[in-house]
RONU-731458 format. One record per atom (N, C-alpha, C): x, y, z. Coordinates in steps of 0.2 Angstrom, whole numbers, padded with zeros to 4 digits, always signed. Layout:
<nodes>
XYZ;...
</nodes>
This chain:
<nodes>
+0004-0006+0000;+0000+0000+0000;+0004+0006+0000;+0005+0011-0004;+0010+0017-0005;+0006+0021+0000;+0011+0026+0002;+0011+0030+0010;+0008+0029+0014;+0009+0020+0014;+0006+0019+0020;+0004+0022+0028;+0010+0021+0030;+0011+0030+0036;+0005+0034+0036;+0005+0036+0030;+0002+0042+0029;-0005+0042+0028;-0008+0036+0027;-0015+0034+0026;-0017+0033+0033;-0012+0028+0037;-0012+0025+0043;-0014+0031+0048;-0010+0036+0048;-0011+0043+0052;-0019+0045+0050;-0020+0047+0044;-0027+0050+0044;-0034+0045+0045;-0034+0038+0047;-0036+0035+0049;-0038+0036+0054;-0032+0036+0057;-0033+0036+0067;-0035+0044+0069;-0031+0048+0064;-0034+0055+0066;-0040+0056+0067;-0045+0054+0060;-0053+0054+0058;-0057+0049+0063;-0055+0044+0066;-0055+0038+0073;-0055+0042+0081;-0050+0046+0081;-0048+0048+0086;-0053+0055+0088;-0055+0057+0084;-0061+0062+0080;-0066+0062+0085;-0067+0055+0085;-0073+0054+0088;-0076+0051+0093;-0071+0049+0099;-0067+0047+0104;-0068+0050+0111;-0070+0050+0115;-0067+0053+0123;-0063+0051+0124;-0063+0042+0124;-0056+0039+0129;-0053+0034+0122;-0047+0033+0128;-0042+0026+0124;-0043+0020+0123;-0045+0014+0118;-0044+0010+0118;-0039+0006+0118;-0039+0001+0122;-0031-0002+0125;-0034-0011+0122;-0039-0013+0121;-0039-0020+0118;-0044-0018+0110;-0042-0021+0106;-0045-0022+0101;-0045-0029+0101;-0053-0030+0097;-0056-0035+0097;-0058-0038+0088;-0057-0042+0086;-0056-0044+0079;-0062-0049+0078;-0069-0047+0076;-0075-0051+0077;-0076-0057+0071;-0075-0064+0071;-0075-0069+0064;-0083-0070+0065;-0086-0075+0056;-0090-0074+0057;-0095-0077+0062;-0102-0073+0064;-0107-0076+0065;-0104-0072+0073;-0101-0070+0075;-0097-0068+0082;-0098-0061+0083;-0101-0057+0076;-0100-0049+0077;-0106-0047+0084;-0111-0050+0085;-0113-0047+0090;-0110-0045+0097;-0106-0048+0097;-0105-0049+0104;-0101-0038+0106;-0102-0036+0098;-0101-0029+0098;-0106-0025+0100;-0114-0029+0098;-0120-0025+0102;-0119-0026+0110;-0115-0027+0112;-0114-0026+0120;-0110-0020+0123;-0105-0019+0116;-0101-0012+0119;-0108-0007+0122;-0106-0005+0127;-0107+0002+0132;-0107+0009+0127;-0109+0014+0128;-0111+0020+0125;-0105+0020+0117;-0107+0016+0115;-0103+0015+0109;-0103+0021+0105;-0096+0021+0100;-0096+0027+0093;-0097+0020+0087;-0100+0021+0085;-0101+0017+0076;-0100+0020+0073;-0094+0016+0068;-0090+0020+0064;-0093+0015+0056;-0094+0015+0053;-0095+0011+0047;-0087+0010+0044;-0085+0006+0041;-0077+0006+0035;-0077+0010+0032;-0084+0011+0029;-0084+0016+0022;-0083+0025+0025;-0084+0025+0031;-0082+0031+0034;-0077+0034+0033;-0071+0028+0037;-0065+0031+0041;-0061+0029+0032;-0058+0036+0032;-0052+0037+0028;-0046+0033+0026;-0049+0029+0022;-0042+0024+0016;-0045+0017+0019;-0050+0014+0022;-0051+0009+0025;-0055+0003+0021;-0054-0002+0019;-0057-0007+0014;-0064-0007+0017;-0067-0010+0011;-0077-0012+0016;-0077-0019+0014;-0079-0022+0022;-0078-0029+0022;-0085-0033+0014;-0084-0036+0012;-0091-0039+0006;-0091-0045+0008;-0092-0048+0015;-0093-0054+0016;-0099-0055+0021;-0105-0061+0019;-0110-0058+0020;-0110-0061+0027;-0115-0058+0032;-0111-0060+0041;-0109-0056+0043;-0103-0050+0039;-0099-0048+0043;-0101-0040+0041;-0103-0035+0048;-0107-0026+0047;-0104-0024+0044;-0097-0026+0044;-0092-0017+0042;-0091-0012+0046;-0091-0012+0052;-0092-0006+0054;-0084-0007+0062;-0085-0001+0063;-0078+0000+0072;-0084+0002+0076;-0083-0002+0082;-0088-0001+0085;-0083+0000+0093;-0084+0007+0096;-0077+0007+0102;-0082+0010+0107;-0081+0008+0114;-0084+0009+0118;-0081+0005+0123;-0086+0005+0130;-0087+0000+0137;-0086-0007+0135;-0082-0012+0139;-0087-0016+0138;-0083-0021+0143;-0088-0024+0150;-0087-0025+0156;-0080-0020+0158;-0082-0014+0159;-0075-0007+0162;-0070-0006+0159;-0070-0008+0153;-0065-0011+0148;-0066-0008+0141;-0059+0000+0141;-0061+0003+0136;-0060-0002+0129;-0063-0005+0123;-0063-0007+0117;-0066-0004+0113;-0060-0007+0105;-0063-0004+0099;-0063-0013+0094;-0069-0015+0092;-0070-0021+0090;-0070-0019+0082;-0069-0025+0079;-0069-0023+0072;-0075-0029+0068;-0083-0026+0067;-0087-0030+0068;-0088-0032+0062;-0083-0037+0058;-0083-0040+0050;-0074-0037+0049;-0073-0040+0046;-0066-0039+0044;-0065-0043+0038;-0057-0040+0035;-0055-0040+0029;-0049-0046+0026;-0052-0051+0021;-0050-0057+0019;-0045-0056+0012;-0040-0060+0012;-0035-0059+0005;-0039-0064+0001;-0045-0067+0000;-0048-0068-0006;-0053-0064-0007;-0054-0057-0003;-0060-0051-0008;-0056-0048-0011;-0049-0049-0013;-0045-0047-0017;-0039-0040-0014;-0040-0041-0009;-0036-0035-0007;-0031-0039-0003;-0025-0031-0005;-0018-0033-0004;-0018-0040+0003;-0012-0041+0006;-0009-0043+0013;-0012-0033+0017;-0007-0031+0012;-0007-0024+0019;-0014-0021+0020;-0020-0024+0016;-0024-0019+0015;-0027-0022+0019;-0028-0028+0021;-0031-0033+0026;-0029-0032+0031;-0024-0032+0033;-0021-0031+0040;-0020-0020+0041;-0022-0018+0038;-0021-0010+0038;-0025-0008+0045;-0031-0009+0047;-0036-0008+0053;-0031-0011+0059;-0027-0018+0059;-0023-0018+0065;-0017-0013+0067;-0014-0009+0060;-0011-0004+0057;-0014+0002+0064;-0020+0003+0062;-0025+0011+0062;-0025+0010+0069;-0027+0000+0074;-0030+0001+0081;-0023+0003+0084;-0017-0001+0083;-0011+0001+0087;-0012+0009+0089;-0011+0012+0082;-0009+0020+0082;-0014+0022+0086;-0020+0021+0086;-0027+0025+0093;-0025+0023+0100;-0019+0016+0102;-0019+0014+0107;-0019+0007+0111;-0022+0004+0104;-0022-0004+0108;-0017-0007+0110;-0015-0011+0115;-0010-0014+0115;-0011-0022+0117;-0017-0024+0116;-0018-0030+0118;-0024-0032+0111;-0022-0036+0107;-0028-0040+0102;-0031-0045+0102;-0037-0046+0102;-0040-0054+0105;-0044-0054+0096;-0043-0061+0092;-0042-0063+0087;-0048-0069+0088;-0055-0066+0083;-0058-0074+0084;-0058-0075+0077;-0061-0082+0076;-0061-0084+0070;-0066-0089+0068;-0069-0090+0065;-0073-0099+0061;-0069-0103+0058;-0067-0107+0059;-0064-0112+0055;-0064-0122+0056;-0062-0124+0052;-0064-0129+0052;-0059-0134+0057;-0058-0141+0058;-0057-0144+0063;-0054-0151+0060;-0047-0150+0059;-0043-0154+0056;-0040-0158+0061;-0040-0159+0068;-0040-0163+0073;-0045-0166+0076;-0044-0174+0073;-0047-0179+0073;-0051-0178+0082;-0049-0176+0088;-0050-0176+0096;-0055-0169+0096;-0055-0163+0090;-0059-0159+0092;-0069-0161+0089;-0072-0156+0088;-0079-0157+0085;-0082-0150+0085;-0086-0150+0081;-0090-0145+0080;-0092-0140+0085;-0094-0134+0087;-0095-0131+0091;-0089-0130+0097;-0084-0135+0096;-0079-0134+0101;-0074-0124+0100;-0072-0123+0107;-0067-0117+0105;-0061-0119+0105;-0056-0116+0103;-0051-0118+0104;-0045-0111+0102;-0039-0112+0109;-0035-0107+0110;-0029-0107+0106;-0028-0103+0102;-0024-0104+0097;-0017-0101+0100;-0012-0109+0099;-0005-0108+0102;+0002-0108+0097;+0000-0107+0090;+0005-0106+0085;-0001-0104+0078;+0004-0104+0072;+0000-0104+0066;+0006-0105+0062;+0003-0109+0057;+0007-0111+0050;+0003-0106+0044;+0007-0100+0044;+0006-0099+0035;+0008-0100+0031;+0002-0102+0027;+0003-0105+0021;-0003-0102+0014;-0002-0097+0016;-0006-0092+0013;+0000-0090+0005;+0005-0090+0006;+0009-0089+0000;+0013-0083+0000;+0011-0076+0006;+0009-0069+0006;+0011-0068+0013;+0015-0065+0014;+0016-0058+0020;+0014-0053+0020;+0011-0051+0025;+0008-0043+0026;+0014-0037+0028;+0021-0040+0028;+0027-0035+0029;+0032-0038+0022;+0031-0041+0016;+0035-0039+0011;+0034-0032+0007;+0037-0030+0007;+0040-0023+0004;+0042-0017+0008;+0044-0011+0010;+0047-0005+0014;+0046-0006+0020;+0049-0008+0023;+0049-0007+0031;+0050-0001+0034;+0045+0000+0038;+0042+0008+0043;+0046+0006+0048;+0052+0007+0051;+0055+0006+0056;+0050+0008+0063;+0049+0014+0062;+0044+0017+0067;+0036+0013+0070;+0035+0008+0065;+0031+0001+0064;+0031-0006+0069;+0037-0005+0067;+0042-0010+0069;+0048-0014+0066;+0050-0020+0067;+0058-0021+0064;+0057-0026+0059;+0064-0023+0054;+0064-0027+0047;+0057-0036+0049;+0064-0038+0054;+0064-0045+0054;+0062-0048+0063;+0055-0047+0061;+0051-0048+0068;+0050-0054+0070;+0052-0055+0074;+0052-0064+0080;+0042-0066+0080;+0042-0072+0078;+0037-0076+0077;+0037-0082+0079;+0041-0082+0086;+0042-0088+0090;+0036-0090+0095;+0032-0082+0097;+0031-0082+0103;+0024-0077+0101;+0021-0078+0093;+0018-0074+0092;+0011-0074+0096;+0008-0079+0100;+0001-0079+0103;+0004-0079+0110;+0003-0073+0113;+0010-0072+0120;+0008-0080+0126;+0011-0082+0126;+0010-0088+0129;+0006-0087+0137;+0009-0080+0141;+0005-0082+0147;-0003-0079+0146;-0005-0077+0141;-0011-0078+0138;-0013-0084+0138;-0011-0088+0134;-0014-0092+0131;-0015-0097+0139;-0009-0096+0143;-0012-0101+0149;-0020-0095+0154;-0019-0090+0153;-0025-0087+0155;-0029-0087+0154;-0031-0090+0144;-0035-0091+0143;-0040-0097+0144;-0033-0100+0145;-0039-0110+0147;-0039-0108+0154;-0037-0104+0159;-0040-0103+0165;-0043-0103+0167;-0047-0097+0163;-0055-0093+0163;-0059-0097+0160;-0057-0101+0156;-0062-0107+0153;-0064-0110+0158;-0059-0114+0161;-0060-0118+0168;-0066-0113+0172;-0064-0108+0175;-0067-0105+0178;-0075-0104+0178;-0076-0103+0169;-0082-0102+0168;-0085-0110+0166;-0081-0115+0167;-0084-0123+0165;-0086-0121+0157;-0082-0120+0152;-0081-0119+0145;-0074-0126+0144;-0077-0129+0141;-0069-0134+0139;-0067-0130+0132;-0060-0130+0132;-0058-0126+0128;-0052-0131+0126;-0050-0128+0118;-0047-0135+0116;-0041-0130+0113;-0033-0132+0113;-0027-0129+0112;-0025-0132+0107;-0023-0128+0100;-0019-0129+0096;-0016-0126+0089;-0015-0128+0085;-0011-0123+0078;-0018-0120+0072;-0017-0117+0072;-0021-0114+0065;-0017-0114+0059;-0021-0117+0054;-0016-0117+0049;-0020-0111+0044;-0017-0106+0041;-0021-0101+0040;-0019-0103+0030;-0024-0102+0027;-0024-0101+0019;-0028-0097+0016;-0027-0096+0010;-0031-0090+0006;-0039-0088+0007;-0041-0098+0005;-0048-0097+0003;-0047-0093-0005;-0054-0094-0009;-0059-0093-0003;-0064-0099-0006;-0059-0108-0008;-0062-0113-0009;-0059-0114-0001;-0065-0122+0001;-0065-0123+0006;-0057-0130+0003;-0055-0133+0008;-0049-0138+0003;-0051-0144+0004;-0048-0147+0000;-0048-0152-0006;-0048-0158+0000;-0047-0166+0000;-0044-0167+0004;-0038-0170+0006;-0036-0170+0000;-0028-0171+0001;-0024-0165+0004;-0027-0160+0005;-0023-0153+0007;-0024-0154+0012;-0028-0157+0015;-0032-0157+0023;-0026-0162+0028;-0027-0167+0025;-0020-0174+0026;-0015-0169+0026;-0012-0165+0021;-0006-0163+0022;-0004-0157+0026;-0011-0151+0028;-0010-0149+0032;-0010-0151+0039;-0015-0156+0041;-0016-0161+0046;-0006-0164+0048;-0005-0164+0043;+0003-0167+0045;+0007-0162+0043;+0008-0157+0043;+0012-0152+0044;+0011-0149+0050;+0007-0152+0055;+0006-0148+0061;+0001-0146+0061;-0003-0145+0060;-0011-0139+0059;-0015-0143+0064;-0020-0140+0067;-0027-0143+0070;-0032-0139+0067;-0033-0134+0066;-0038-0131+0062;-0035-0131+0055;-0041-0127+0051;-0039-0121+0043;-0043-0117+0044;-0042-0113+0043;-0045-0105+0042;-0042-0101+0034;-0047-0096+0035;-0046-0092+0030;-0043-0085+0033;-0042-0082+0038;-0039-0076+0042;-0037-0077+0048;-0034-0072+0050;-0031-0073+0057;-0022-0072+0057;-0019-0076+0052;-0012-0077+0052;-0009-0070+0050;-0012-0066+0044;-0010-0059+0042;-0010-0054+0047;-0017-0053+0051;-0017-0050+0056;-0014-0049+0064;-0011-0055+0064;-0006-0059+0070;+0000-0055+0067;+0002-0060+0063;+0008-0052+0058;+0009-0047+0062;+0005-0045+0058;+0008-0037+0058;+0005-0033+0066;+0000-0039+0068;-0001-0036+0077;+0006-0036+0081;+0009-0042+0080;+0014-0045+0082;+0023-0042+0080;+0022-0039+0075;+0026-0033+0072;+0026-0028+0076;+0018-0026+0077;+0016-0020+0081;+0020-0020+0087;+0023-0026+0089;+0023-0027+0097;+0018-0028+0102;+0010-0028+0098;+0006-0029+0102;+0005-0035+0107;+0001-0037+0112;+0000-0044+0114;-0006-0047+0110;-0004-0051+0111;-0011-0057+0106;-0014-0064+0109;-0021-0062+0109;-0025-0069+0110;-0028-0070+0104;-0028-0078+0104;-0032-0081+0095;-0038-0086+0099;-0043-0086+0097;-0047-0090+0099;-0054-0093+0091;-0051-0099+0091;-0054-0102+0086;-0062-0105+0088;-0068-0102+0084;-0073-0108+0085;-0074-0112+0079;-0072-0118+0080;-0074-0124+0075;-0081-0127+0075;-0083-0124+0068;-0088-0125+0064;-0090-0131+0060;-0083-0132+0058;-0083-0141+0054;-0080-0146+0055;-0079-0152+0054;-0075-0155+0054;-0071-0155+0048;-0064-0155+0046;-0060-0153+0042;-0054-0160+0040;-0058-0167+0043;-0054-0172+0044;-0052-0171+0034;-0047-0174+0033;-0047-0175+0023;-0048-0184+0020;-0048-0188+0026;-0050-0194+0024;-0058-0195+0023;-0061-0191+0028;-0067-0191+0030;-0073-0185+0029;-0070-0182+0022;-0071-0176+0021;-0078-0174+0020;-0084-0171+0019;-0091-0171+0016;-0094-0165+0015;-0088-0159+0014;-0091-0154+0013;-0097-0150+0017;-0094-0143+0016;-0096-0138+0021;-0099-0132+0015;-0104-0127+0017;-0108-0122+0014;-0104-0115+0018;-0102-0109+0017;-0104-0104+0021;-0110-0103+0026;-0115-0105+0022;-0122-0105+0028;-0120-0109+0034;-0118-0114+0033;-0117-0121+0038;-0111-0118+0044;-0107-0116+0041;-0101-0113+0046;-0104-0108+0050;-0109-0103+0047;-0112-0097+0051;-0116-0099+0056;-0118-0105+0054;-0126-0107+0059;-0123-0110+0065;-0116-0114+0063;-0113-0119+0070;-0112-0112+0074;-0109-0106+0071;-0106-0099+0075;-0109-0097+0078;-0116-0097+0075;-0121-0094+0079;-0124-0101+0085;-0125-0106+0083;-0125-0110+0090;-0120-0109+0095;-0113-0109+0092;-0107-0107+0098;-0109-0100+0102;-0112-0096+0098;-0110-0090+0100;-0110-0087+0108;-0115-0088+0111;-0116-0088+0118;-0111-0091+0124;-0107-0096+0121;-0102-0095+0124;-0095-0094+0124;-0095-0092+0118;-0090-0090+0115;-0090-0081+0118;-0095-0078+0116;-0095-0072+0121;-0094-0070+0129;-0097-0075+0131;-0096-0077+0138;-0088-0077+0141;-0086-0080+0137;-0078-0083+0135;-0075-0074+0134;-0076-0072+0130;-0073-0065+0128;-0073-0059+0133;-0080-0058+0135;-0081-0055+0140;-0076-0055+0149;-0076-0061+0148;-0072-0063+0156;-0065-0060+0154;-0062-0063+0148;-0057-0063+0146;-0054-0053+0145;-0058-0048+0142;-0059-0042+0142;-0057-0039+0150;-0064-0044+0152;-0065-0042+0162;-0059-0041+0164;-0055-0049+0164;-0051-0049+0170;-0044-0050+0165;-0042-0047+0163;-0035-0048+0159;-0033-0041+0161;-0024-0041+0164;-0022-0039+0165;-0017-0035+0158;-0016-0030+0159;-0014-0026+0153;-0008-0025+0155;
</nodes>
């Protein structure tokens, strides 16, 4: 994206516009999960197509819209539908909104997602804390000019989902009796669901889920020096021996069964996390 800096600034300036306070978590809503944004407290609704140089999500499920406010005492700005590298837009143009929340203030990102369920011990409806990712998307959201001021050339991706998160995360699970299931997300393009041989061979390269987003995101969050939580809900089975085919509808409908507590889940997680 050319001047990117420069587009990233007049984002956050036109955001900040409209703003009392500071948002310190940002919240990245995947399908079927964006309501948990009708819960923000004295909210500002920002629509995409507002805020200056910002893509508009076209995937159906997801508002489009920055939605920043309250939510359990917890200043946040959610991102209610977000942006996929098969609507055709760049790595950077995808990950540019994680760009815009740094600059307003975030320092904590909590990453959800739909995706499918490449390990054989999980199932449908299960949540699961994402403790690595495989990309295998083809594309990084930091090749080309590095913004020192951004971050460094060559950013550490050892420790990208900050691990005493992640033990945080299965804690509050416990606490609220949510079983919650830990493993690798294997991130790809989309925006076909895969084959089954792809399934086998990401299954054995490590993977427990596949998705379509999250990894780009994580990037460039993680670039940011932000802290990160990822939490996947698995809407299908994704075994490749056993494969039977998945709808769009069918993935939204399991979200929407998950969703209650899945929010439940997120809400504690906002509550009681320390920053």
């Amino acid at each position: 994206m050319e001047n990117m800096l420069e587009k990233m600034k007049q984002s956050a300036t036109y955001i900040e516009g409209k703003l009392k306070t500071t948002p310190k978590i940002g919240l990245i809503l995947g399908s079927g999960l964006g309501e948990l944004a009708d819960e923000i407290e004295n909210a500002v609704k920002i629509p995409y197509g507002d805020i200056p140089n910002f893509p508009v999500s076209t995937v159906e499920g997801h508002a489009g819209q920055l939605v920043i406010g309250t939510l359990h005492g917890k200043e946040v700005v959610a991102m209610q539908g977000r942006f996929h590298y098969y609507e055709g837009y760049s790595m950077q143009e995808v990950t540019f909104p994680v760009r815009v929340m740094k600059q307003i203030g975030v320092e904590l990102m909590v990453v959800t997602n739909a995706c499918g369920g490449m390990n054989k011990n999980f199932a449908p409806g299960d949540l699961m804390v994402i403790t690595d990712h495989l990309n295998m998307t083809g594309d990084n959201p930091l090749i080309g000019h590095n913004h020192e001021e951004l971050g460094p050339r060559f950013p550490d991706m050892s420790h990208a989902y900050t691990p005493e998160l992640v033990n945080f995360v299965m804690e509050t699970g416990k606490k609220l009796d949510i079983s919650l299931q830990k493993g690798v997300y294997a991130g790809v393009t989309g925006p076909t669901y895969m084959s089954g041989a792809e399934l086998i061979m990401l299954r054995n390269l490590g993977g427990d889920v596949v998705g379509m987003s999250t990894v780009p995101e994580v990037i460039v969050a993680r670039h940011a020096d932000m802290k990160i939580i990822g939490i996947s809900c698995i809407t299908d089975m994704a075994v490749g021996e056993e494969i039977q085919g998945i709808t769009h509808a069918e993935v939204v409908e399991v979200a929407n069964r998950t969703k209650p507590k899945f929010i439940k889940l997120v809400k504690e997680i906002v509550s009681t996390v320390e920053l």
